[in-house]
N, C-alpha and C positions, 0 to 999 in steps of 0.2 A: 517375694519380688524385690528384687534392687533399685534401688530407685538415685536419682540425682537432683542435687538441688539447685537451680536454675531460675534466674528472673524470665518471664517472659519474654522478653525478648530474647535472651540469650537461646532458650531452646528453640525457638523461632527459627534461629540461622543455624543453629548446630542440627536442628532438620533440615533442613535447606541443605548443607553442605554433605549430608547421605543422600541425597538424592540424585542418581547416575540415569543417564541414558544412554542409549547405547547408539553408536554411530561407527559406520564402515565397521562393522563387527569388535570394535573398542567401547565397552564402559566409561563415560566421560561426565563429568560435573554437568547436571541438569542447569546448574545458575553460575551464567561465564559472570556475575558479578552484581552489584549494588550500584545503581544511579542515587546519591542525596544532597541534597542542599537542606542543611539543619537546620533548626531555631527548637521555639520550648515546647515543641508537641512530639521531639523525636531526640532531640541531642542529646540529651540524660538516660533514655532508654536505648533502643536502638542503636543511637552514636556510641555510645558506651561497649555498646554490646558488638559492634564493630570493629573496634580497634583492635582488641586482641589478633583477631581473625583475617585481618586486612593481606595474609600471604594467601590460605586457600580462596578467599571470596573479597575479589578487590571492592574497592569503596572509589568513583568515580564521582568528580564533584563536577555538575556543570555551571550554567548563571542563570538558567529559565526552568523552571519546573515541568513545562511543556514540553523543551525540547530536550532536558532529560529523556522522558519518557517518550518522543519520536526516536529519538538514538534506541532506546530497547526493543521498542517495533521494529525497526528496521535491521537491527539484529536480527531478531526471530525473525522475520523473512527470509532474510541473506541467509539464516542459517537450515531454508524450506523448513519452519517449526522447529526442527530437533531440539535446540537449545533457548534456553530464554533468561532474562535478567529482571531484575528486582528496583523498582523505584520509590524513594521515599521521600516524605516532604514534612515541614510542620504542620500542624493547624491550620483553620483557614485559607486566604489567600495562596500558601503553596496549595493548599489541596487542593483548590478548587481550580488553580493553574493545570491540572493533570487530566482534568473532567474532558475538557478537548480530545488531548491524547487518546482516554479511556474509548475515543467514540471511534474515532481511529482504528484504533484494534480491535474496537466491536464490530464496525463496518465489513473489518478486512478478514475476520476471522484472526487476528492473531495473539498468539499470548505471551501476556506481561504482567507483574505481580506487581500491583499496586499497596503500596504499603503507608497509608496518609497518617499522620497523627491524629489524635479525636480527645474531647473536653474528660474530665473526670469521671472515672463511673462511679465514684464515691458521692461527687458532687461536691464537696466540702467547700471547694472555691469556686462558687458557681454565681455568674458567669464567666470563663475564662478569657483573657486579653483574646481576643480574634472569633471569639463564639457567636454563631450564629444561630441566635433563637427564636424557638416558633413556641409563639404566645401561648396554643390550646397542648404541646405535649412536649414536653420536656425529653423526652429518647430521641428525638431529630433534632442531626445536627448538619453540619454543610458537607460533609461525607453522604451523606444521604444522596446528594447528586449525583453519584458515582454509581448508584443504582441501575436504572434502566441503559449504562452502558457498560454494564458489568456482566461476564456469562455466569461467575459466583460471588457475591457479594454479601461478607458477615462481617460485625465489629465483637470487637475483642472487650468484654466486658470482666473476664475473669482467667488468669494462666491457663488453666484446664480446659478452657474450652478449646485449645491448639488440638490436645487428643483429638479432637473430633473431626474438625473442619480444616487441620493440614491435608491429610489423604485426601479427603473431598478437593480443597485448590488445587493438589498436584495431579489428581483426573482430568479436572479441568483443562489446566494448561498443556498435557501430554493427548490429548484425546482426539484423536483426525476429529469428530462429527462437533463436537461441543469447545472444539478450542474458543480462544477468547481470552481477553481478561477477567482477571482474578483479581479482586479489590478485599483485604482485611485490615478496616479501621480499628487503628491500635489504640483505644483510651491510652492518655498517657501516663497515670499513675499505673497504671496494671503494666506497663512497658515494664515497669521498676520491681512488680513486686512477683514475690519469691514465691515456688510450688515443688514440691518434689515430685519429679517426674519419672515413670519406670523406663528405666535405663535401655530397655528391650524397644520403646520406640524409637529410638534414634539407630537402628540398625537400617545398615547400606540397604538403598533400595532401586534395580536396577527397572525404569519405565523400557516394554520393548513397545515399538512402534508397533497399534493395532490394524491390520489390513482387514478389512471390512468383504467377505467375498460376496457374490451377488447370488440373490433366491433364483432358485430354479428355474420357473414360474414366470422370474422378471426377466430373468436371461433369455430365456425359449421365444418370451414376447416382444423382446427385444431384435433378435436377431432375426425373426421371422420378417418383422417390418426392416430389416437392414438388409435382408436376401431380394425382396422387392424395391428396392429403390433402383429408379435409373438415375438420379442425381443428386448421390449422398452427398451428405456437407458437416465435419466436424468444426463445431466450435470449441477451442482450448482454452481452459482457465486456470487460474494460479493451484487448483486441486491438482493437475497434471504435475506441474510443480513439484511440490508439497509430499505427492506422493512416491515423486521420483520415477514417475513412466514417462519420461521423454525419449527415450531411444526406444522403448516400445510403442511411443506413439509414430516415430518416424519411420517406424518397421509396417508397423499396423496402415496407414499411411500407403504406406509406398507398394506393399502386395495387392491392396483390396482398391486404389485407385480412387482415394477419396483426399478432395483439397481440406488443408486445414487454415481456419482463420484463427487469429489470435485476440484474444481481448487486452485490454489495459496488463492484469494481472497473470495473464498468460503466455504476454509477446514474452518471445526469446527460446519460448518452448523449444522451438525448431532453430536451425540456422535459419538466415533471413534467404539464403538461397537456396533453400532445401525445394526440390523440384512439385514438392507439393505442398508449399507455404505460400497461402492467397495474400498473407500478410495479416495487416489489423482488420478486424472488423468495426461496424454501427458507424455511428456520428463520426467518429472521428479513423474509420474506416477508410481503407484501401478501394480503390474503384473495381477489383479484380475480384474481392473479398463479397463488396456490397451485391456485384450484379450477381454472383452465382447464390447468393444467400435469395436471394429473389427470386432464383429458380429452382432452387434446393427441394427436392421432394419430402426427403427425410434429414432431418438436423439431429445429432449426435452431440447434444451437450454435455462437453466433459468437463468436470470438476467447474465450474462456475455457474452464478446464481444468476444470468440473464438479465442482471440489470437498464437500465430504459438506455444507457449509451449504447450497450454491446447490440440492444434488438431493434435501435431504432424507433426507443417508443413502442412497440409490439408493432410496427407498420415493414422492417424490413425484410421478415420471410411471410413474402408475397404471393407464392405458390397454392393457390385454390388447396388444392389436396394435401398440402404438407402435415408431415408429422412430425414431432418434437420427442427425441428420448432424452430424458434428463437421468445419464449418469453421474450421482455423487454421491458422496457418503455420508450425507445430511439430509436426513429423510424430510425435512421441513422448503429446501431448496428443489427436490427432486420432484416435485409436483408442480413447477412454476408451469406458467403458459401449455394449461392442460396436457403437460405432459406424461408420455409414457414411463413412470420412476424407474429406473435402475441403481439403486442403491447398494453403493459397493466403495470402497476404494478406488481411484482411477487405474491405478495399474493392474490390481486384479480383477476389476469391471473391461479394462482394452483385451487382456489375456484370455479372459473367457470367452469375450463377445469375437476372437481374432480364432480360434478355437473351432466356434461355432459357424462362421462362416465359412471354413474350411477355402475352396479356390474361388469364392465368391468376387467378381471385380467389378467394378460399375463399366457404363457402358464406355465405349472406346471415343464418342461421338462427346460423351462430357470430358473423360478423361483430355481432348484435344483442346476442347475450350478451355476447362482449366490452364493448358500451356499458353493461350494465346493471351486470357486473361492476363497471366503471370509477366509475358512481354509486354503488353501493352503499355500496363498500371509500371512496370522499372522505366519506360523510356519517361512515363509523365513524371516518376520521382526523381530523373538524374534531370529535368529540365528546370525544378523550382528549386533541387538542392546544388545544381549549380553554381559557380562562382560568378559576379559580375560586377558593373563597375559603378553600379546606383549609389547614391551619397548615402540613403539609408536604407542597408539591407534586409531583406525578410529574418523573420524567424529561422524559415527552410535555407534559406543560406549561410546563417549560421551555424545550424545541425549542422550542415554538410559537411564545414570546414573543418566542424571541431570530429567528425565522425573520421573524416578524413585524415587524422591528426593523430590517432588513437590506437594501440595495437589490439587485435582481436580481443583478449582477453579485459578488456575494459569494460567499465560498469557505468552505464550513466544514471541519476538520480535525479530525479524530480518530482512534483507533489501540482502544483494548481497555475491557474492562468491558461493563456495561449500554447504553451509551450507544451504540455501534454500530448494534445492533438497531434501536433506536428509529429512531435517524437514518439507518435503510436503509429501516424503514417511512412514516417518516413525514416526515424532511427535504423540501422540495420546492424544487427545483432550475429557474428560469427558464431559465436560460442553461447550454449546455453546458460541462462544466467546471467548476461550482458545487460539487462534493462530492467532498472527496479525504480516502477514508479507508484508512487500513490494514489490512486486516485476511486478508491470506494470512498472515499470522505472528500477529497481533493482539498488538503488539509493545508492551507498557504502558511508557511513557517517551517514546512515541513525538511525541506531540503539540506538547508546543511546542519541540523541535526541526522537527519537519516546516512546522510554521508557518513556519518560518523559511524553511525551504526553499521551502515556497511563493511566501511573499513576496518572493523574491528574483528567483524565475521568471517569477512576473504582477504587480509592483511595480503595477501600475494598480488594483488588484482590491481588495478588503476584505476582511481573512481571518482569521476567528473560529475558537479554537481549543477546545472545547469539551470536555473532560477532568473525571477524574472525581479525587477525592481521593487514591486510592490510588494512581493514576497517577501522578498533580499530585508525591506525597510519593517517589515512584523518583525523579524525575528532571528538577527544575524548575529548576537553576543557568540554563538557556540564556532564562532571562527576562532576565537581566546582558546575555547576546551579543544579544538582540534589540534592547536600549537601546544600547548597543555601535557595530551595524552601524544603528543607524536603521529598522529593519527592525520598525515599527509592525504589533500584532499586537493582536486585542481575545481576552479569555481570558474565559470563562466555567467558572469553578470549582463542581460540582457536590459537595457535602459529604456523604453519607449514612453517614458515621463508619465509612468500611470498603470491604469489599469484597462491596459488596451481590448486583451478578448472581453471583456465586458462593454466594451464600447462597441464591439462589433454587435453583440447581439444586442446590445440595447435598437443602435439603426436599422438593425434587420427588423426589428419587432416595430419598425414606421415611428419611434422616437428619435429626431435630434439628440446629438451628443448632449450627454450631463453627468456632471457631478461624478466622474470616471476618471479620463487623464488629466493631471495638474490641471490645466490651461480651461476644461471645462467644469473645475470645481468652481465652488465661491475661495474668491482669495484677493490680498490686499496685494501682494506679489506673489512671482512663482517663486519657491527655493531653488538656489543654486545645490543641488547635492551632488557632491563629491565621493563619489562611492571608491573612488581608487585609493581614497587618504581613509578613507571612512574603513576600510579592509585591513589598510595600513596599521591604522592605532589599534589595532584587535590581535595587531603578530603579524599576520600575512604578508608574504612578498607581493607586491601587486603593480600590473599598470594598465592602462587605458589604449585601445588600440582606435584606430579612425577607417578601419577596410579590412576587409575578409582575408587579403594576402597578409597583410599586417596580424589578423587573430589567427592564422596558420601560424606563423614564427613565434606568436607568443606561446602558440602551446605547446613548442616543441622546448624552451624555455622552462616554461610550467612543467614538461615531464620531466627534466633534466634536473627541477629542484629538490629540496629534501624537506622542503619545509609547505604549508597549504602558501597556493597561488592563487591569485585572484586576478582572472584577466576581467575589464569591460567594456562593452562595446555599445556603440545607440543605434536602434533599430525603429523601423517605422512600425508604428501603432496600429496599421488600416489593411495592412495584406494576411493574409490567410492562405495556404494552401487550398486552391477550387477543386482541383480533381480531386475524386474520392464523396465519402462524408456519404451523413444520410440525414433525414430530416429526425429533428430534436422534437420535443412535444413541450412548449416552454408558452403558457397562456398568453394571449397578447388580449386587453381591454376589448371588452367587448362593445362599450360607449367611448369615444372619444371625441374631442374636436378636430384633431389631427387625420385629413386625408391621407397620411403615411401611415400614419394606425391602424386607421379603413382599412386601408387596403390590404397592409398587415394581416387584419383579421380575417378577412376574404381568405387568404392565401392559407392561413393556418386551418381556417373549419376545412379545406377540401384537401390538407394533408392529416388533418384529423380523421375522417372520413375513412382511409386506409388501413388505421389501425383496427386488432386483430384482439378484442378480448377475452372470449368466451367459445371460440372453437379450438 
């Protein structure tokens, strides 16, 4: 056996670098590249072991360890999984900068190789500058936190143990059912030290995409209850996506006469005008989405895990008799809300089940309502995304202008806050792939790092990153790496001095405003912040607009540039889009002094009461 002699690290990425998958019928580098910011748990190893290599597997440096690794998320998304990238940090505080991230992509299902530095497995100089020790076992160290939001998670105590547990990470991250992060804490003396390794592992190794087909058995009792339904209703999730059946879902769709609603992770599936797109569903739902889901006999959830936004808390399919089929390729999701499992890939779970209904169509009497529904819920979205002359505009009128602003092919990003909602209600999406938002974690900081990651994924596309203040002030250095990499981004700065959707539900929940926007925190003054100089000194071209016609021109501006733009604009804190939405399940006090608590509480045990556990 031939063998080569390599520091761990080194064979680390010279396996990485055989590792192909295959896209549009082309063999392509598994790892479009390395996110790291060094110090002395990775520079001497890894760094090292970087340089040479820096033509086939780039080395991108950002300024937050966090939002390194949102940029690799949001890669793997943009790239529906196919591809994924590699993040590394020192010791310590970077590493434990990444644990966010990590929860991120565990939320969202997506993968990204987590590569932290770790203390010595010799021990020799123990304790190391940034080691975090626990008094009763000395093998935990602050990598350990990267655990429970890891789908595989091993540290590197010795070269040889790569044999084992690369193939194991690269299932991982390649796998529809088990994707996830992949976290290997690299001790950093063993980064350094030497093994000879048989030459025969490092042989090209092409991952094909597994399509998951669906049991007999599930299919037969699937489709039996979808030949009975007079008021089917699919819900679509980022698995659609992912799996790439969106033209079969639009086909599937549009023969058998079933509305589809889109979740967070899902919108964009369809075009926004696709004649059987209810739009968003749940909380942050469409009115057209929400009431047929309330009537829905039979629900066809595809590819998504029914989390409490999409279902309403389990209170919004309201239907006595309804039945739930959870199609997905994750046998641990496909049992949610006593579901019928169908467990398959989405594209090969639509094909079968489209198969088997043969001319099956729902009735003509729903098929009508869904179109009336569909007019309805566009005239209620063109009247709050409208332009107007108010001193401080909605959220929804800003969507409009900048959607308005935008050619099809545009991509907008976002991650937490107010801003989500709207733009699940009301963004509209030509083209699929139009809307990438965050929000299995609703991870605030998220945004222009993901931009990044976007634009790195669909470098052809225009990709507006739309964030709010509060956000903007977590986590904005990575405007520097987006000038940096070239990696042109237009930003829309939305200003309402705070943390406005949190003040809305705080009031909803019968609390006066507190400790949310500026003006009702504790404070000796408010800050003046200048987000337009603040964008400024980061690279960015930027200015301040005072009216919706004025952030129309800025953005035609912004697309015209070549460098990231930063328009911003101040909006009011206290409006929300009313149509739509569905009730949230968010505990309001059960004792209080406050008659707006009371009453609160009243309101919430008799929308309590609706939700649907156990049938």
């Amino acid at each position: 056996m031939s063998t080569v002699r390599l520091t761990t690290a080194q064979a680390l990425l010279r396996y990485m670098i055989n590792q192909k998958v295959r896209v549009g019928g082309e063999a392509v580098p598994l790892f479009a590249g390395v996110w790291a910011i060094f110090g002395h748990g990775n520079v001497a190893g890894l760094g090292e072991a970087l340089y040479p290599l820096r033509e086939q597997l780039p080395t991108f440096r950002g300024h937050n360890e966090q939002a390194m690794a949102h940029a690799a998320i949001a890669y793997a998304k943009a790239s529906r999984r196919k591809r994924v990238m590699a993040v590394t940090s020192s010791i310590g505080p970077g590493a434990t900068n990444m644990v966010t991230a990590a929860a991120v992509a565990h939320v969202n299902r997506l993968p990204v190789l987590f590569l932290p530095g770790d203390v010595f497995a010799s021990r020799r100089p123990d304790p190391v500058l940034q080691q975090v020790e626990d008094f009763g076992d000395p093998t935990v160290t602050a990598n350990d936190c990267f655990r429970p939001v890891s789908r595989y998670w091993d540290r590197i105590t010795r070269p040889e143990q790569l044999l084992v547990t690369l193939p194991r990470a690269m299932a991982v991250l390649t796998d529809p059912a088990d994707c996830g992060p992949v976290t290997l804490a690299l001790c950093q003396d063993v980064q350094a030290e030497a093994y000879d390794f048989p030459e025969g592992f490092f042989r090209e190794k092409v991952w094909e995409q597994r399509r998951v087909r669906p049991d007999e058995g599930e299919l037969a009792r699937a489709a039996n209850i979808l030949r009975q339904a007079e008021k089917p209703l699919i819900v679509a999730g980022g698995g659609v996506l992912y799996s790439e059946a969106d033209g079969l879902l639009a086909d599937f769709a549009t023969r058998h006469g079933f509305p589809v609603a889109e979740t967070q992770a899902g919108k964009g599936v369809l075009p926004w005008d696709h004649r059987q797109n209810v739009g968003s569903i749940g909380v942050t739902g469409s009115s057209a989405a929400n009431a047929l889901s309330a009537e829905a006999d039979v629900i066809l959830a595809a590819g998504t895990r029914l989390q409490d936004f999409t279902s309403g808390s389990r209170a919004l399919f309201g239907n006595p008799g309804r039945r739930i089929i959870q199609l997905n390729v994750t046998v641990f999701d496909s049992h949610k809300h006593q579901a019928e499992p169908l467990v398959a890939d989405a594209r090969e779970g639509l094909a079968a089940l489209d198969a088997a209904l043969g001319d099956y169509e729902a009735s003509s009497d729903w098929r009508d309502r869904t179109s009336r529904q569909i007019g309805d819920w566009n005239q209620a979205a063109d009247a709050v995304l409208a332009a107007s002359d108010t001193a401080l505009p909605s959220d929804a009128q800003v969507i409009g202008a900048v959607n308005r602003s935008v050619d099809d092919n545009a991509v907008v990003v976002c991650a937490a806050g107010g801003l989500p909602g709207e733009l699940h209600k009301l963004w509209r999406t030509p083209q699929v792939g139009g809307y990438h938002l965050e929000y299995g974690y609703s991870c605030m900081g998220y945004e222009i790092a993901g931009g990044i990651g976007v634009k790195m994924a669909q470098p052809d596309r225009e990709v507006v990153v739309m964030v709010g203040d509060g956000s903007y002030l977590m986590l904005n250095a990575e405007i520097a790496t987006s000038i940096m990499l070239g990696q042109k981004l237009i930003l829309v700065i939305l200003d309402n001095r705070g943390f406005g959707c949190i003040t809305r539900l705080q009031t909803s929940c019968g609390r006066e405003p507190f400790n949310n926007l500026l003006k009702d925190a504790l404070h000796n003054e408010l800050p003046a912040i200048d987000f337009r100089k603040n964008a400024e000194s980061l690279g960015a071209t930027a200015e301040k607009v005072s009216s919706l016609a004025e952030l129309e021109a800025a953005m035609a501006r912004a697309r015209a540039s070549d460098r990231t733009y930063a328009i911003v604009i101040d909006t009011d804190p206290m409006i929300a889009t009313e149509a739509g939405g569905a009730w949230w399940d968010v505990a309001v006090a059960e004792v209080s002094e406050s008659e707006g608590v009371r009453a609160a509480r009243r309101t919430y045990e008799t929308e309590r009461a609706r939700q649907r556990l156990g049938d």
